[in-house]
Structure formats: C-alpha cells, structure tokens
N, C-alpha and C positions, 0 to 999 in steps of 0.2 A: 515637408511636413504638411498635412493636412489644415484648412482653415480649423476643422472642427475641435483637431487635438490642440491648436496655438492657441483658440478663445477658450478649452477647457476652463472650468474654475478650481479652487483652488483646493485640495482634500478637505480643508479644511470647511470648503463653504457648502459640500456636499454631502459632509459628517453631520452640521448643522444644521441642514435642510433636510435630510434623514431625520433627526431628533424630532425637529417641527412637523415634519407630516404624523409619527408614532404619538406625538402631542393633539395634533387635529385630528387624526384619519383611525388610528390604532395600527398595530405591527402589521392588522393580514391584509391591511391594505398598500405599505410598502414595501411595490415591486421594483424588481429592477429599472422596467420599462416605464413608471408612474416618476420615482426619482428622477429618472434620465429627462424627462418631459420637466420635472420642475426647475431642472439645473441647467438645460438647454446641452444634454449630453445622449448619444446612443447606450442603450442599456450596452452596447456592445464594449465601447469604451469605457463604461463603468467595470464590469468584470475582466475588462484589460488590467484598471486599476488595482480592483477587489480582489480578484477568481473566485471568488463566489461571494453567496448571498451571506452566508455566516462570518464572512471574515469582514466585512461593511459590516455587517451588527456587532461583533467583533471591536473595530473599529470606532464605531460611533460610541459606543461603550466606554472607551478609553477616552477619548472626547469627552462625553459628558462625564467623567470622572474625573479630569483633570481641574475640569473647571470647580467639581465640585471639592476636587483637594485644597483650590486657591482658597474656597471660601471655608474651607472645614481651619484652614492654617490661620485664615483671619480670627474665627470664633474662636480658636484654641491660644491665641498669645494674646485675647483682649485682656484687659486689666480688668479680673470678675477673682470671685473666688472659685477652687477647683471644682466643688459642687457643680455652680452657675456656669462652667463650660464643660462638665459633664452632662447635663440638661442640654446644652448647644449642640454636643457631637449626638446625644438623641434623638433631637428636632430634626437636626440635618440628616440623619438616619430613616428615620418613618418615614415612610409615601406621606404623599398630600391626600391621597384619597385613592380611592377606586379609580382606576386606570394611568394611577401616578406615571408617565410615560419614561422614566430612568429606571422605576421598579418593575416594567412592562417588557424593557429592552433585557434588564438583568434575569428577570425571569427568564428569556427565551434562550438567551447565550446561558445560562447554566442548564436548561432542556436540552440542550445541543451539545453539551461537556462532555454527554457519554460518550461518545464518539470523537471526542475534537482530537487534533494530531499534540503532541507534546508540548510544542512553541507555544498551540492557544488554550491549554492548559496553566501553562509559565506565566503565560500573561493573563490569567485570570486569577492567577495567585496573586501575583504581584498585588494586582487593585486591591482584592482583601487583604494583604499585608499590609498595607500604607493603613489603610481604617484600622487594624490592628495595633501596628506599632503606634498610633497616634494617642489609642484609650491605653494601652499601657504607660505612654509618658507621663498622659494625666491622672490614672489611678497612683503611680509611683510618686507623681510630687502631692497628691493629696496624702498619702499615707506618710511621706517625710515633711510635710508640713503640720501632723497631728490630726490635720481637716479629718482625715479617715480613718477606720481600725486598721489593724495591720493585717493587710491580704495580701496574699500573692498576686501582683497586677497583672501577670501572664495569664494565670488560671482564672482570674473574676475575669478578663478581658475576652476568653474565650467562651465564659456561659456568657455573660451580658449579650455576646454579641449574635449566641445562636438564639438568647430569648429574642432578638430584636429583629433578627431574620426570620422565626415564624410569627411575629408579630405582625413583622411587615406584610409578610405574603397574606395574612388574611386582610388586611386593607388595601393591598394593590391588586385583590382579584376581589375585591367585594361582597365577602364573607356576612352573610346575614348576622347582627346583634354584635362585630366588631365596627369601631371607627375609629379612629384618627385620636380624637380624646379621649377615647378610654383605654387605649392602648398604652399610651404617654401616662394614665391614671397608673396604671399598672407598673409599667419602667420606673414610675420616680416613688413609687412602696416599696418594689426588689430592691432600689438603691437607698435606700433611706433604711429597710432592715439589713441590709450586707453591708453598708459603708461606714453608716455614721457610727461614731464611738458612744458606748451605754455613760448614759448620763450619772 
C-alpha cells in the first residue's frame, strides 16, 4: 500500500473540505486537482474514490444534508407549537443569501439530473423525501391538533415546498428586488391564508 493511500483522509473530511471551498471559493472553482491540494490527495486518488466530478458533488450533497437532517429533527421535536416549527423547517429551507453554498451545490447536482444514471437519481429522491415526509408529519399533527384547517398534508406539503424551491433559487442566484426577508414575508402569508383556521 502506497504512503499516499494509508495517510488518505477520511471521505468524510474531503466531503467537508469540498463544502468549505463552494463556501469560500464558489463550485467553478472546485477542481479535482484544487480539492486534491487541500486534502493532501492526487486528484488521481480522489476519482479512484469518486469516478467523477458529479458523484463527489453528489456526495457532499448528502453530507451536507445529513447534517442538515440532525438539525431539521432538532427544530421539528422542540417543544414550540406546530406553527413555530413550521417557521423552523422554513428558515432551515431558505438560502442564507446569494451564493448560499448547499443551495449552490443543490443547484448543480439537479443541472446534472438530466443525465444522472438511475442510483443518483434514487439518491436525490431520497434527500427530497426526508424534507417531505418531515412537513407532512408536521402539517398532519397541526391539523389533528386543531392548530390547522383540515388539508391534505401530502398535497399542502407538495405546493409549499415547490413555492420554497422557486423561492429559494431566486436567492441563491441572486435575483434582483428578491431576499431572504421578503421571501420568508411571503412563506409565512401562504401559511397563514392556507393553515390557520377562519376565526
């Protein structure tokens, strides 16, 4: 075995150093060869890893998704009413701005979906299943807890969350006269005319 392949680091520290460059640098600046140089790896041995470029963004994708599940499942079982952690899975939702680098990453691996093989299709369901099945739990106990009118959580769960995906994209490409706040102004009107029950 190679010195170079026994000090490799660990997928996971190269998933993450991936993230932090598309955070500093933007996607078109990470290359193979620029990663390889930050992880102390040959881009060679990274595409041993990956086989290609799309399956590392791929990858880091699911990385930052996973982390972002720990913290969506913290906000979703705090002790708030259903409202106040439908507002949470929002926030957590929205970019943070223009060049939000998880809305950066998700942007390019859906550009690259037209072509992806079946598996990275599967696994880019998968990610939007979990964010799915999560607002259906919470749309279902606020409507059995009275908090809501009575809607179908599957069918509100599937607009909400296509308003929140062109929502998002005009903040994470930085769409003149959207931001961040008036986007959220907009999310918490839809939800407040479709949820709340007529006084």
């Amino acid at each position: 075995m190679t010195g170079a392949r026994r000090n490799a680091p660990p997928r996971e520290e190269v998933l993450a150093t991936a993230m932090g460059m598309i955070a500093e640098r933007g996607l078109e600046k990470l290359t193979m060869a620029a990663l390889g140089r930050e992880v102390g790896m040959s881009s060679g041995h990274l595409l041993y890893y990956f086989g290609s470029k799309d399956e590392l963004l791929l990858r880091t994708l699911e990385w930052s998704e996973g982390r972002l599940g720990v913290e969506r499942g913290r906000l979703l079982t705090r002790p708030a009413t259903v409202r106040e952690r439908v507002d949470a899975y929002v926030d957590l939702y929205v970019p943070d701005g223009h060049r939000d680098p998880h809305w950066t990453l998700w942007l390019e691996v859906w550009n690259h979906s037209q072509n992806a093989d079946e598996n990275a299709r599967e696994r880019q369901a998968a990610i939007e299943g979990a964010w799915h099945r999560d607002l259906v739990a919470l749309l279902a106990e606020g409507v059995s807890h009275g908090e809501f009118r009575s809607v179908d959580p599957d069918r509100f769960a599937a607009r909400l969350r296509a308003l929140l995906d062109g929502f998002s994209i005009h903040v994470a490409i930085g769409l003149r006269g959207t931001d961040r706040g008036q986007i959220l102004r907009h999310v918490r009107e839809f939800l407040d005319e479709g949820l709340l029950p007529d006084a």
